[in-house]
N, C-alpha and C positions, 0 to 999 in steps of 0.2 A: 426550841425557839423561845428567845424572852420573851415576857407581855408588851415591851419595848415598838421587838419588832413584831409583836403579829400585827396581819391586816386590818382586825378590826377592833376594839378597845370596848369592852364594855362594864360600868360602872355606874353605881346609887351613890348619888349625895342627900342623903334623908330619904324624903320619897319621891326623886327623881331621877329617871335613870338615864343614863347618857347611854348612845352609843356612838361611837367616835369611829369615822373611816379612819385609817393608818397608814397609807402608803405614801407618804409626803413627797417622797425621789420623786415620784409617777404625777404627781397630783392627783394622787388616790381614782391611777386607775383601776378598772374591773377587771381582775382577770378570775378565774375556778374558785382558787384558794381565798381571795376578798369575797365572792359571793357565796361560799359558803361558809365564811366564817360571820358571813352578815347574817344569813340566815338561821345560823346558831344561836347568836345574839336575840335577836327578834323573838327566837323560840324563848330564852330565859328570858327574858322581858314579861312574856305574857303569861308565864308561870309563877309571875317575881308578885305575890298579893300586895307587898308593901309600897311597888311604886304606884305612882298616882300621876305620871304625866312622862314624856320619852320625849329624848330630844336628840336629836340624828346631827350632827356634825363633822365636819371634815380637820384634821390635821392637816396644819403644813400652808402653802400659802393659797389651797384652794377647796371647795366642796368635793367635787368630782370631774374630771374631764371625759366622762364617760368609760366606754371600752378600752383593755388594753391593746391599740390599733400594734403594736411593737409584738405580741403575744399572738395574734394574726398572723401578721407578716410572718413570722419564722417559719411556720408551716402552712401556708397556704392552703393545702392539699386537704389540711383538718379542719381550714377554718369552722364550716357547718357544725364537725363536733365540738370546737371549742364553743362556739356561740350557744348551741343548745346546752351544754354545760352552767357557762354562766347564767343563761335563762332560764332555764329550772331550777335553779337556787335563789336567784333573784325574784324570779315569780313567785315561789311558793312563801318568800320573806313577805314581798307585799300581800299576799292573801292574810299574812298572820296580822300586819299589820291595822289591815283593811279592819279588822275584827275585834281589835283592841277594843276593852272599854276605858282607856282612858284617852289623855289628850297625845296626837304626834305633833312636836313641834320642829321643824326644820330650823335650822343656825346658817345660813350659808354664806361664804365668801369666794372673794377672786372667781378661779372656772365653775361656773355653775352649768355641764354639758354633756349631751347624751343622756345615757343613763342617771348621769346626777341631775341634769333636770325633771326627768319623769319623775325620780323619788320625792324630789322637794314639792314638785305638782301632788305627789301620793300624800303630802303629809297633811296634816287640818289646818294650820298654819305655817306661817314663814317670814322669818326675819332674816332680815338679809342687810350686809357691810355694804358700803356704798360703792365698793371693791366690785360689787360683785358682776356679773359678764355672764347671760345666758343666752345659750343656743345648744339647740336640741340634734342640730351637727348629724345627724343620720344620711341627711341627703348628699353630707358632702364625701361622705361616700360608699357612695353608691346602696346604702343597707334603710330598712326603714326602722321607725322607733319601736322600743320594746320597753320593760319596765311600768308596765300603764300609761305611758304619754299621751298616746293617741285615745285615751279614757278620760283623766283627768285633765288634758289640755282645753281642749275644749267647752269644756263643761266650767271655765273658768276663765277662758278670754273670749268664748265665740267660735263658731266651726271656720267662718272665713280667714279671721284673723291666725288662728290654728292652724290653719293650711298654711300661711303665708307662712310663718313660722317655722313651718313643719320644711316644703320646699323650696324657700329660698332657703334656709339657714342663715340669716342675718344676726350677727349678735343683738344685743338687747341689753343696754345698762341698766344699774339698780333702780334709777329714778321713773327710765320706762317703765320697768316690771313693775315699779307701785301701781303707774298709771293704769296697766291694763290689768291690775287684777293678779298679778302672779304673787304677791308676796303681800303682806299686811302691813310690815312696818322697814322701813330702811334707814339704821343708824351708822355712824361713824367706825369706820374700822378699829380701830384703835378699841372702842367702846362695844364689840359686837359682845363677847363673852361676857360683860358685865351685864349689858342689856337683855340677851338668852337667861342668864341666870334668873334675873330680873322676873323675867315674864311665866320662866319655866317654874318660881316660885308662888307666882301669881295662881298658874294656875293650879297647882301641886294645893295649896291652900283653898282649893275652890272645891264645890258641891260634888264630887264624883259619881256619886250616883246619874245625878243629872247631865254631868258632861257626856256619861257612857249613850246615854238616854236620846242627844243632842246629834253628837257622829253618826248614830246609825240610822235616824229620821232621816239624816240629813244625808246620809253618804245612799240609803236606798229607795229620797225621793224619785232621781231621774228613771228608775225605773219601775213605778209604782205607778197605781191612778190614784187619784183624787178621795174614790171611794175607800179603797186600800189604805191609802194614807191616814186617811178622818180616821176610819178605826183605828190604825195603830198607836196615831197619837192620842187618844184616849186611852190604851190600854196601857201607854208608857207613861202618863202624867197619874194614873190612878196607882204604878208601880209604885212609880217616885213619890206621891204623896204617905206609900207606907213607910217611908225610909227615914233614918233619923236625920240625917241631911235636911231633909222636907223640913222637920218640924223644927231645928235649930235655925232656920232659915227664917221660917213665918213669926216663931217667937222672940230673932234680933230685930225681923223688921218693923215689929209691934213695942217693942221694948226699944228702938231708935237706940242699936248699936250696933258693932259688925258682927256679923255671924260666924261661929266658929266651927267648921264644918271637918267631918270626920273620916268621910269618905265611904261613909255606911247609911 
């Protein structure tokens, strides 16, 4: 297989690493062979020391339209095994993800569905083409959501609204999903890949020690107390204060310049 056609595309531009779904025919659906070559990806991602931020986008004229429902269909008889297939490869991508210490940034356009919803919900941020069209599409048929949906949905629009979401499967345009919370910023199609670049440089250039510091406060608030938290957030600001990041930080902002930060 060329690098053309495989399913998933992975590449650093400095210290950013893409990883690009590739099934364009499909609208990058999921079938075995996408999910584990995502999770391969993923894997050298968080082996890769020199990136400093990931950014998950889709080829072609869409994010993801979820499962391969056509991959299904042909064997009925298998579906279970196909499903548990793609699940365990997918799953164990988002646990690696879950883990990163840098930033995941999602890119997405046109179908944002199924499983390509849950990932974009997986990621810390999300920029999204004005293109863009989600629905979590499980209900329609008949299967419920996988990928972490039913984790991250919620925890970012509201358990009710997530229901609603969840069982009607209603699409959802880009300008909705600003509105409730699903995405951070929605630009022009046309301008999505400049805009990604844009931000994935932003934060590529940013404090990484601190960012690492930030995702996992923040990704193991909801199931933390209070008590648990105050500690930990003192035992992450007294890290970060040993790091050079910290102190290239404190000595621009003393010095009224911009901080030029190392990722150390």
């Amino acid at each position: 297989m060329t690098e053309a056609a495989a399913p998933v595309l992975l590449s650093r531009e400095g210290a950013v690493s893409w990883i690009r779904l590739n099934r364009p025919a499909v609208l990058n659906a999921l079938d075995e062979e996408m999910a584990a070559a995502f999770l391969d990806a993923c894997r050298a991602v968080a082996e890769d020391s020199e990136a400093r931020v990931l950014v998950v986008a889709g080829n072609g004229r869409g994010f993801m339209a979820g499962g391969d429902l056509a991959r299904f269909n042909a064997d009925p008889a298998r579906a279970p095994e196909v499903a548990g297939a793609i699940i365990d490869s997918l799953h164990a991508a988002l646990r690696i993800l879950d883990g990163l210490k840098l930033p995941v940034l999602a890119s997405v356009h046109g179908p944002v569905a199924g499983a390509g919803m849950s990932v974009a919900c997986a990621a810390d941020l999300c920029i999204a083409a004005d293109d863009a069209a989600f629905n979590l599409a499980y209900a329609r048929i008949g299967a419920t959501p996988d990928g972490s949906g039913t984790y991250h949905l919620p925890r970012l629009v509201g358990l009710r609204r997530a229901m609603e979401l969840a069982m009607l499967s209603d699409s959802v345009d880009a300008a909705e999903a600003l509105r409730l919370g699903l995405v951070n910023k929605v630009v022009p199609a046309a301008s999505l890949a400049e805009e990604t670049a844009k931000l994935a440089a932003r934060l590529a250039a940013g404090p990484t020690v601190s960012y690492a510091g930030i995702r996992r406060l923040m990704r193991q608030s909801w199931t933390s107390t209070l008590d648990r938290q105050l500690d930990d957030e003192g035992e992450t600001f007294r890290a970060t204060a040993a790091s050079e990041d910290f102190r290239e930080g404190i000595a621009a902002f003393l010095a009224k310049r911009k901080p030029v930060f190392r990722g150390r």
